[in-house]
C-alpha positions in Angstrom: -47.8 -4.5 7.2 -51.1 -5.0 5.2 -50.3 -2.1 3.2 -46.6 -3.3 2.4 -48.5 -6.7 1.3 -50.5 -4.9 -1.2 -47.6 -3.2 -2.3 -44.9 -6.0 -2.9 -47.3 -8.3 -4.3 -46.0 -7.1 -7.8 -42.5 -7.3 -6.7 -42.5 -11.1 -7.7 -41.2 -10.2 -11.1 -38.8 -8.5 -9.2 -36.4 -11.6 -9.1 -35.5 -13.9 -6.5 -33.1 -11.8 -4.5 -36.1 -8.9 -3.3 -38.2 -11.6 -2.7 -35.6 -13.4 -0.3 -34.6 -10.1 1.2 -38.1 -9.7 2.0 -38.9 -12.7 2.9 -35.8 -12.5 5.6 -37.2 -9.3 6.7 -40.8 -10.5 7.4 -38.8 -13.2 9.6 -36.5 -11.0 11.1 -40.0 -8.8 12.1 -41.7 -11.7 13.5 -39.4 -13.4 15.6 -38.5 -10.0 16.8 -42.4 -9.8 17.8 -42.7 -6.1 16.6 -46.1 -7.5 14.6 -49.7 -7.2 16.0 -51.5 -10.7 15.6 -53.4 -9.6 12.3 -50.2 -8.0 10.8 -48.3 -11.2 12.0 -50.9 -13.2 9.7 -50.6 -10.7 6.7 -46.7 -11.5 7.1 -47.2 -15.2 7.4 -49.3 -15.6 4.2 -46.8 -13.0 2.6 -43.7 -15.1 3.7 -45.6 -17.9 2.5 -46.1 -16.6 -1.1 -42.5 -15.5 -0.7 -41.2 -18.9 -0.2 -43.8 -20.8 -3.2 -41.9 -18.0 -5.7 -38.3 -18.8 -3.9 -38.8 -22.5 -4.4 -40.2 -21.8 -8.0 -37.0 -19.7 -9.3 -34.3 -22.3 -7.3 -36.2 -25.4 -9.0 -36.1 -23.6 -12.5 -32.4 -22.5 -12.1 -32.1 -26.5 -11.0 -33.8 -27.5 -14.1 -31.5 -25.0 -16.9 -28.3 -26.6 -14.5 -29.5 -30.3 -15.2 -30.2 -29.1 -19.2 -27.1 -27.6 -19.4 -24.9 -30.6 -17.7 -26.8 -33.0 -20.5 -25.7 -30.9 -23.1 -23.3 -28.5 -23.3 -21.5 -29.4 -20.4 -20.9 -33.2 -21.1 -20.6 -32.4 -24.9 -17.3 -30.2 -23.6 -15.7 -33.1 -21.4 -16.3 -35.4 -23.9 -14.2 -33.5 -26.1 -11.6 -32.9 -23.8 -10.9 -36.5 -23.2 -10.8 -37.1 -27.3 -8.4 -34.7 -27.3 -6.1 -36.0 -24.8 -6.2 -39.8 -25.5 
């Protein structure tokens, strides 16, 4: 599990779908108890970096949501209701 560590730590460019695929795996492999105690602490701080990065990517696709509901979004309805008074 160390190794795969090492290895996926550049996968965080990857996009937020690997990293929640991986980060269901790691939970899948720990409450399945298939992890030594070290390897269950790699996976920990793993899932842990996993979840920061997950939280990251939701909170910017939050923030473009919010932009776009100030501006495009309400620009539209208000034209729709000009057009139909």
């Amino acid at each position: 599990m160390a190794g795969q560590a090492k290895k996926t730590g550049a996968q965080k460019s990857a996009g937020f779908e690997p990293a929640m695929a991986e980060l269901e795996q790691i939970v899948a492999d720990m409450e399945a108890g298939k992890l030594s105690l070290e390897d269950s602490l790699a996976a920990y701080k793993r899932g842990a970096e996993l979840l920061s990065f997950c939280r990251s990517r939701l909170e910017d696709a939050q923030q473009q949501v919010r932009v776009l509901e100030d501006g495009m979004l309400k620009d539209f309805s208000a034209s729709a209701e000009s057009g139909t008074s």
